[in-house]
C-alpha positions in Angstrom: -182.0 86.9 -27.7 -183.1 87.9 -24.2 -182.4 85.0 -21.3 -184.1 84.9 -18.2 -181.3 85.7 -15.1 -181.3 82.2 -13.6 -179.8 81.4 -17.1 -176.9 83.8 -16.4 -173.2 81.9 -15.9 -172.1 84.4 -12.7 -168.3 83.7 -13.4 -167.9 86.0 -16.1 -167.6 89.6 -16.1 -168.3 91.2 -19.4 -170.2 93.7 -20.3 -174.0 92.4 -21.3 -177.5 94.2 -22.0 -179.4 93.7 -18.8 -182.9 94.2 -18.4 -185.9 94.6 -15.8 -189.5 93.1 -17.3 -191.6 94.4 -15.1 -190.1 98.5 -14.5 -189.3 98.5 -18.2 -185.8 99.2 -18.4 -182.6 98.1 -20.5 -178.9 99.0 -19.6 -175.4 98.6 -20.2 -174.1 96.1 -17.2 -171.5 94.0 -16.1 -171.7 91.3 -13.2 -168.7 92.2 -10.7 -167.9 88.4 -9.6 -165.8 89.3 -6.6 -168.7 91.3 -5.3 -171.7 89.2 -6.4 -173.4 92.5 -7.4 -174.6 94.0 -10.8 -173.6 97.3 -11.6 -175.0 98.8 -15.0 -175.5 102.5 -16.7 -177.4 105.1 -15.3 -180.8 106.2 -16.5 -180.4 110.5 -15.8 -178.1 112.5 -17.3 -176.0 113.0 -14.2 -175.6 109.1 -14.5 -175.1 108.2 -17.6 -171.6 107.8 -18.3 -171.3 105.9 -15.1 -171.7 102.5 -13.3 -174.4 102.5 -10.7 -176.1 99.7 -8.1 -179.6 99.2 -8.8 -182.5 96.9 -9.0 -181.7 93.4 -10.0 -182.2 92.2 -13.6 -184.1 89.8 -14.6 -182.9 89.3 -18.3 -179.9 89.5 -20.1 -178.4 89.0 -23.4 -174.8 89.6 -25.3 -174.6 92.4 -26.7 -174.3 91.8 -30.9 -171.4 92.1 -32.4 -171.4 95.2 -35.2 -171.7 94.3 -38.7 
């Protein structure tokens, strides 16, 4: 279920399903604690393997366990 970010707990530093409400995007992201940044998957093809710095979230959820 999607939270909003205030609900977000900034010590941890797993990997979570971000996303933006208003620009319509969902990523891969992780919250880097010692840098107080996100960083989350690209959105181009040159990107998409990687980590980039983007525009803040402002949801995020766990991402499900498989079945």
């Amino acid at each position: 279920m999607w939270q909003p970010i205030e609900t977000f707990d900034y010590t941890s530093s797993y990997q979570y399903l971000l996303c933006h409400k208003e620009k319509k995007w969902i990523r891969f992201g992780k919250w880097y604690p010692h840098q107080k940044e996100w960083y989350y998957s690209g959105t181009n093809e040159r990107s998409q393997w990687n980590q980039i710095k983007g525009d803040e979230p402002t949801h995020w959820m766990k991402i499900p366990e498989l079945p």
